[in-house]
N, C-alpha and C positions, 0 to 999 in steps of 0.2 A: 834641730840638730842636738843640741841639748839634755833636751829630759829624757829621764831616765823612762824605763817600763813603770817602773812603779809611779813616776809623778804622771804616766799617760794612761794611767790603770785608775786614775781617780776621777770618779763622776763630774760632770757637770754640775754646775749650781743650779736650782732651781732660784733660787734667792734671786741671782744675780740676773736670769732670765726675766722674772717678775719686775725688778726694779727698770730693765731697760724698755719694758712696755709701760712702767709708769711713769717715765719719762716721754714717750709717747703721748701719753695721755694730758698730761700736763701741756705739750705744745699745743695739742689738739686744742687748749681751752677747759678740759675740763676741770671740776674738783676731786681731787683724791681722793678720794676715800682708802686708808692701807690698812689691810686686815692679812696681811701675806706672813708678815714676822712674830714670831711671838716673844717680842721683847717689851717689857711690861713699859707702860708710859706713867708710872703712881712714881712719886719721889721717895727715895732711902728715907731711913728712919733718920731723926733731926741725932740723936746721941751716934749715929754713925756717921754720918758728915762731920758733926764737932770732932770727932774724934781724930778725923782724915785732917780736919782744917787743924787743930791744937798739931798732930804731927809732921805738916808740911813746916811747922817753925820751931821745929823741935830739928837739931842738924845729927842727930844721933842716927836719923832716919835715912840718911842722905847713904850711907854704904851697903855693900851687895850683904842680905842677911842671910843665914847661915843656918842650917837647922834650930840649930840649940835657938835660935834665934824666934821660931814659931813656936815653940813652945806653952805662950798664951793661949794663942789660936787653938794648938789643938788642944789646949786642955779645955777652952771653953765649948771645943768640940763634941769632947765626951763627956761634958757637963749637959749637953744640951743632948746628946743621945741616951743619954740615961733618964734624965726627965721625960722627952717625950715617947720615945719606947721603950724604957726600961732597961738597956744595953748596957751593960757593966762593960768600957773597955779599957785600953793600955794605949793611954795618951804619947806612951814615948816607943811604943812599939807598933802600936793597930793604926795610928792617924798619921793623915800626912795632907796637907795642905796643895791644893792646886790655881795653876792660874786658871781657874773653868773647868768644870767637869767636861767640856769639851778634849778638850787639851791633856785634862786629866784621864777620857779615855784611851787616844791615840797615844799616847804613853804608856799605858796597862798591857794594852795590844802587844807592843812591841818587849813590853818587860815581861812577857809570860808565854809568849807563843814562839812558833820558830817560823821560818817561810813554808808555807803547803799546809802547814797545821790546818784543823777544821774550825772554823765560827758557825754556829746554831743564832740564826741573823732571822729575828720577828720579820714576815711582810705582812701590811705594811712597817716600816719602820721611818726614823729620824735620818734624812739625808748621810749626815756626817759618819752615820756608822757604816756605811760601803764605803766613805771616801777611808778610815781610819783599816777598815779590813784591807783594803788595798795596797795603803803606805807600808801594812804592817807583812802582805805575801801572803797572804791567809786564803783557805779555798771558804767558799762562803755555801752554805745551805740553809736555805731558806725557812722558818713556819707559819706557815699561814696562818693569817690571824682575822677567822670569820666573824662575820655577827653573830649567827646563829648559836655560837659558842662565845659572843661575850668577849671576844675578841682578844678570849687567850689562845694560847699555840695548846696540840696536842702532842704533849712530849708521848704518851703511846705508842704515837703514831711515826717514830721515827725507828726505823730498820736496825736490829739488835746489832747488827754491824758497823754500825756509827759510831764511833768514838771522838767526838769532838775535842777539842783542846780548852773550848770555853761557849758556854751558854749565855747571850747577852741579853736579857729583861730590862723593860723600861716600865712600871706601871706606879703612879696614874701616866697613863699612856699618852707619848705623842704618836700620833697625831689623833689617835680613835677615841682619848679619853677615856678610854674604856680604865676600870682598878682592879684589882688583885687582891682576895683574904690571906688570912696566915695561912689557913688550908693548903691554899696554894704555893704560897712558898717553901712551904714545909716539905711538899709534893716534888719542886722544883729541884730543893736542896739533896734532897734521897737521890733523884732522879741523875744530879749530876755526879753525887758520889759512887752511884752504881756503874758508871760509863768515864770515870775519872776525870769529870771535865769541871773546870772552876764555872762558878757561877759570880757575873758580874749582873749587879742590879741598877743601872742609872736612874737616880729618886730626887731628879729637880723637882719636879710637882707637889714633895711630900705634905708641906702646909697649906696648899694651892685647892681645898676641898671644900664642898657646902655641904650645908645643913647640917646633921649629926654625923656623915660621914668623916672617918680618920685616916688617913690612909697607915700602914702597916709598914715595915722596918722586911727587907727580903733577910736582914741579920736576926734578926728575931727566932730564928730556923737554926743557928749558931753563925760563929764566926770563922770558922774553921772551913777552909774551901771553897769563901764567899769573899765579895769585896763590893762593895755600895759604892757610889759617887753623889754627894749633893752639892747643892748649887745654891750660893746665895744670888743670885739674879733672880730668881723669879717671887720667894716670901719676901725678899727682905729688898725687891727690885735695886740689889746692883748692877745688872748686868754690866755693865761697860767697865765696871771695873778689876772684871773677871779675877773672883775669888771663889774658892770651893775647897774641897776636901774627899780625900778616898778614907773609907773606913773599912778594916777587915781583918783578913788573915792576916798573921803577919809575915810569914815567910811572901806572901805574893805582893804587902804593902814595901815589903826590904827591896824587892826585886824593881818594884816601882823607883824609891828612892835613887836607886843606884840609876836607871836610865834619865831619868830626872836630873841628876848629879850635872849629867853632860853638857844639858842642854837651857839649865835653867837656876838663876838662884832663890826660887822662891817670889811669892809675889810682894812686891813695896813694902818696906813696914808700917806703913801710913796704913796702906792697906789693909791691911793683918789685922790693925789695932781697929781701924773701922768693923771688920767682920766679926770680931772680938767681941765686940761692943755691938752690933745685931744680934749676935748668937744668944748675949748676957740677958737682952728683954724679955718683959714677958710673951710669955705663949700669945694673947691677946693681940699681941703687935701685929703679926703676920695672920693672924685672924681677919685683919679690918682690911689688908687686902683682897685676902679672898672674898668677904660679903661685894667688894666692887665687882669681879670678877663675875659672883655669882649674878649680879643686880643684870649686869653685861647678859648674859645668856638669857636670862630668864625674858629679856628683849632679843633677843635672835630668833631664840629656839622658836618659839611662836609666829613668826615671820617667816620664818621658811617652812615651816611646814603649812602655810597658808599660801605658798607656791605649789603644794604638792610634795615637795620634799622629802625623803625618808630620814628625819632626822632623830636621834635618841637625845633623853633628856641627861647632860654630862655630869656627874657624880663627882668630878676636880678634874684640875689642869687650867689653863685658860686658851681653849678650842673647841671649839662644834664641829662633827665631819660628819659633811651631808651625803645623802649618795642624791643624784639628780637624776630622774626619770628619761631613761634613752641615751644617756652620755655616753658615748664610745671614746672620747678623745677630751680628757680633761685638761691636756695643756694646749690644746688648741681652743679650748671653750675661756681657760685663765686668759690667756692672751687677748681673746676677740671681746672679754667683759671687761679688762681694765683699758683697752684703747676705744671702747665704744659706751663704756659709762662712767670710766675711773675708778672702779670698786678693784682693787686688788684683790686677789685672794690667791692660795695655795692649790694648784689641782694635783690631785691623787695620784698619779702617776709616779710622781717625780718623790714617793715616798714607796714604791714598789711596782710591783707588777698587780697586786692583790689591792691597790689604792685607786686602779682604775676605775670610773668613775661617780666616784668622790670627790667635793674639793673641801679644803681645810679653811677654816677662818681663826683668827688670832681675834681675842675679845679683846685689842688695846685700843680701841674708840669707845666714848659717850653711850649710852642705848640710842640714843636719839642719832646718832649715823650709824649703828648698826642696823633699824629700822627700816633708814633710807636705803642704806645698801642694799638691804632685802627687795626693794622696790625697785630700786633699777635695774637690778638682775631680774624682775620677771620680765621684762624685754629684752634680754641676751639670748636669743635660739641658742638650743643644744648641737644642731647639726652645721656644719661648713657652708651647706647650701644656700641654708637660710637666708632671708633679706636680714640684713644689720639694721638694728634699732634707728633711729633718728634722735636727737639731742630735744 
């Protein structure tokens, strides 16, 4: 009786679907194995805890902060965008601090678009961005995002008639892993200034890479017309205590501000002062994640493709997306594997129409049960019909 259009216009959870079958599975007996989230299980850095613990007995902390009030944050913001990709920005103009680049995009949405406007929406993409298009009234078209091409979109290919409101990139990519050169952003940035549409670049994964790969800044292309979001949960694993930052334009960072104003007064200063103090470490620090990460894959990748699997070797992020030989129905395959072995996992689906089947792993376990997961998923049939495994 209740909700609105817009709160019955917002997807389902796949998240929340996955958890109630692994609650299933746990009655059943079995062991979990949870590879469905990608929320890092590595501990913050020790000078970001101190930092959070020194200001929970600091009572300066205790009132709602105020802009002028993040002002560390973001300066160690663009302190840290100019070291790692060279970014000269305007700490009191370009930066603005979020509780989550989640939260910080469903806010951008609404501080830049109107209702009906167009969103240029990657499939496959990240759940939350149909649920954020939704809240926000937004008509959504989609670009495919093939292997064959690397699993970038072909701006080309979209109809000179289009005039989006805003083009939404995510790379290193959820869920495909797939990354992105400057080439391409460069590509990106022309591409939305010719069709008048802002280009947002969501860049949680940006320290999240191995070997010599770096991944690349979408502001790098300039900042004018452009707006990034990063995420300290995934280099610098806060997630839980969701803090992040938007960098960019400044007329689209003002417009943020102001819907932000309404709804939010900034995150903790405990907080702030933690993020502060990640941002200030060296490069090195959020390195020594990703090598786990990378250690993480380099035991998957091998395992599943010893099932057959069409898997690629991931370049950053912390995800493998398999496609599985014969899958027609990935969230019926996620469900029938974690109530008949306890392996969690993400199916494709529930990341688009073009994620069909696929399923996604989060590398937040050991090698040694990424391993096993491998192993017990070669006795999960792909079809419905199938006889179900035996324990």
């Amino acid at each position: 009786m209740w909700a609105s259009k817009r709160a019955g216009a917002v997807p389902g959870s796949v998240f929340a679907l996955m958890d109630a079958a692994k609650e299933r599975a746990r009655a059943t007996g079995y062991s979990v194995i949870d590879l469905s989230i990608g929320s890092s299980d590595q501990p913050p850095p020790e000078a970001a805890l101190e930092a959070l613990r020194a200001a929970t007995r600091d009572p300066a902390t205790y009132r709602y902060p105020l802009f002028s009030d993040t002002r560390p944050l973001r300066e160690a913001a663009a302190a840290y965008l100019q070291r790692r990709f060279g970014l000269a920005v305007d700490a009191e103009a370009e930066v603005l601090p979020l509780i989550g680049a989640q939260e910080g995009l469903a806010h951008l949405l609404l501080a830049v678009t109107d209702p009906g406007d167009t969103l240029l929406l990657p499939d496959p993409c990240y759940p939350p961005y149909l649920g954020a298009a939704a809240v926000a009234g937004l008509n959504v078209l989609t670009l495919p995002l093939l292997p064959e091409r690397g699993f970038l979109p072909d701006l080309d290919a979209v109809p000179a008639n289009v005039r989006p409101r805003v083009l939404l990139l995510n790379y290193p990519n959820n869920p495909t892993s797939a990354v992105a050169d400057t080439a391409f952003f460069a590509r990106a940035a022309a591409w939305c200034r010719s069709r008048g549409a802002l280009l947002i670049h969501d860049h949680p994964y940006a320290e999240l890479t191995f070997g010599d790969y770096r991944a690349p800044s979408a502001l790098e292309a300039g900042l004018t017309g452009s707006v990034e979001l990063h995420s300290l949960s995934k280099t610098h694993h806060l997630g839980g205590f969701r803090v992040g930052f938007a960098v960019g334009d400044r007329q689209a960072i003002a417009a943020l501000a102001r819907v932000k104003s309404t709804v939010d007064f900034h995150p903790y200063l405990g907080i702030q002062r933690a993020a502060t103090a990640a941002l200030g470490l060296p490069d090195e620090v959020g390195r020594t994640g990703a090598r786990v990460f990378q250690q993480r894959r380099d035991a998957l990748v091998p395992a599943l493709r010893h099932l057959g699997w069409e898997v690629a070797l991931p370049q950053a992020s912390m995800y493998v997306w398999a496609r599985v030989p014969g899958l027609e129905d990935s969230v019926a395959y996620a469900l029938r594997a974690a109530e008949t072995t306890g392996v969690v996992v993400s199916p494709g689906r529930a990341f688009g129409e073009r994620g069909e089947g696929f399923v996604r792993f989060a590398l937040v376990q050991p090698p040694e049960l990424l391993t096993e997961a491998a192993r017990r998923l070669a006795g999960v049939p792909v079809q419905d019909e199938a006889p179900l495994p035996t324990r």
